[in-house]
C-alpha positions in Angstrom: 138.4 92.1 78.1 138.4 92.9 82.4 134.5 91.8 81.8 135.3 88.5 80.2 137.7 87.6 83.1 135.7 88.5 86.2 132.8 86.6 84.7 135.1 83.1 84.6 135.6 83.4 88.4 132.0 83.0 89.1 131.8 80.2 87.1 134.1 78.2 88.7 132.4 78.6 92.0 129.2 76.8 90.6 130.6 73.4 90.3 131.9 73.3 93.5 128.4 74.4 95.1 126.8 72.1 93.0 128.8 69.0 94.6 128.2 70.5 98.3 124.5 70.6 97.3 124.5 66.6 96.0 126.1 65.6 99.3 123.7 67.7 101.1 121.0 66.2 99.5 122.5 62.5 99.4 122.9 62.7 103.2 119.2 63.7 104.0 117.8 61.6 101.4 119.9 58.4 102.0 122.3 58.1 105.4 120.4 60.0 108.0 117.4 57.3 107.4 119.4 54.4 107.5 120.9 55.1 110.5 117.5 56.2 111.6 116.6 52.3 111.0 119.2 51.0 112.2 119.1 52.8 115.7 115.2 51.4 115.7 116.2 48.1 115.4 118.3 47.8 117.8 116.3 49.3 119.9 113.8 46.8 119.1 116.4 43.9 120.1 117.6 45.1 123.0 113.8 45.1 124.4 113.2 41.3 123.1 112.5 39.2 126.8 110.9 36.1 127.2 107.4 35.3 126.1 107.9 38.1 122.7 106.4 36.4 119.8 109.1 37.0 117.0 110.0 36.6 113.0 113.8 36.0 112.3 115.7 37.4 109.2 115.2 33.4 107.8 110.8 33.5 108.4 111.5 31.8 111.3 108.0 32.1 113.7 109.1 31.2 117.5 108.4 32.3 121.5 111.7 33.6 122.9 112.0 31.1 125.4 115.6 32.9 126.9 118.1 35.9 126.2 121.5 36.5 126.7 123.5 39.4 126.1 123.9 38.0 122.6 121.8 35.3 121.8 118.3 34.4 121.9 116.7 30.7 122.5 113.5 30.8 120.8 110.7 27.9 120.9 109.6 27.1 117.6 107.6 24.1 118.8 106.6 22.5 122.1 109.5 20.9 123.5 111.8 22.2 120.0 114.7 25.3 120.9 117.0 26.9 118.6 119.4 29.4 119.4 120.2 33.0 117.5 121.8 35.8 117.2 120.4 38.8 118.6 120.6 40.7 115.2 119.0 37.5 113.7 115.5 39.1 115.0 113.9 40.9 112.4 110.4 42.0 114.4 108.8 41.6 117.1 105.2 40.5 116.7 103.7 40.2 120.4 105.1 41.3 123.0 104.8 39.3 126.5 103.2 41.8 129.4 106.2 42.4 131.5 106.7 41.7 135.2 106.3 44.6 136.5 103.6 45.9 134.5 101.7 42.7 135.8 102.5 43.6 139.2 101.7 46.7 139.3 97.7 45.5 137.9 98.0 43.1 140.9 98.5 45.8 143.3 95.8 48.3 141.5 93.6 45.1 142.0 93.6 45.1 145.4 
């Protein structure tokens, strides 16, 4: 009989492993990556300046014209602006050689 009962203690510790090891699992297989993209994109908006080629979330195709803390103006045609939200930017297809890194050629020029 003493057999029988310290074998049911054991048993109910498996159960609760079992959910620790689900959660364990749900958080490396699901959470941690989506926060993972999430951090990358906005990353990838916070470096949008002018002269980026970007897509929106719509298919949208434009030349960030400007950029405000939480906006951006793209050109979508010659002459044609719209304005967005920042988070409205899905990728960023060109990037426009910044400042700096063109001045820095100029000087390595000469």
């Amino acid at each position: 009989m003493e057999a029988a009962a310290s074998g049911g203690g054991a048993g109910s510790f498996t159960p609760i492993l079992m959910i620790v090891l689900l959660f364990g699992v749900m958080y490396f297989m699901m959470i941690r990556p989506q926060q993972k993209r999430r951090r990358e994109a906005e990353q990838m908006q916070s470096s949008i300046g002018p002269g980026d080629e970007v897509v929106t979330i719509g298919g949208l195709h434009g030349t960030v014209a400007s950029v405000d803390d939480e906006t951006v103006t793209l050109e979508v045609a010659p002459g044609v602006h719209n304005k967005y939200a920042r988070p409205a930017v899905a990728r960023v297809l060109n990037q426009a050689p910044k400042l700096e890194t063109i001045s820095d050629e100029v000087e390595a020029k000469e």
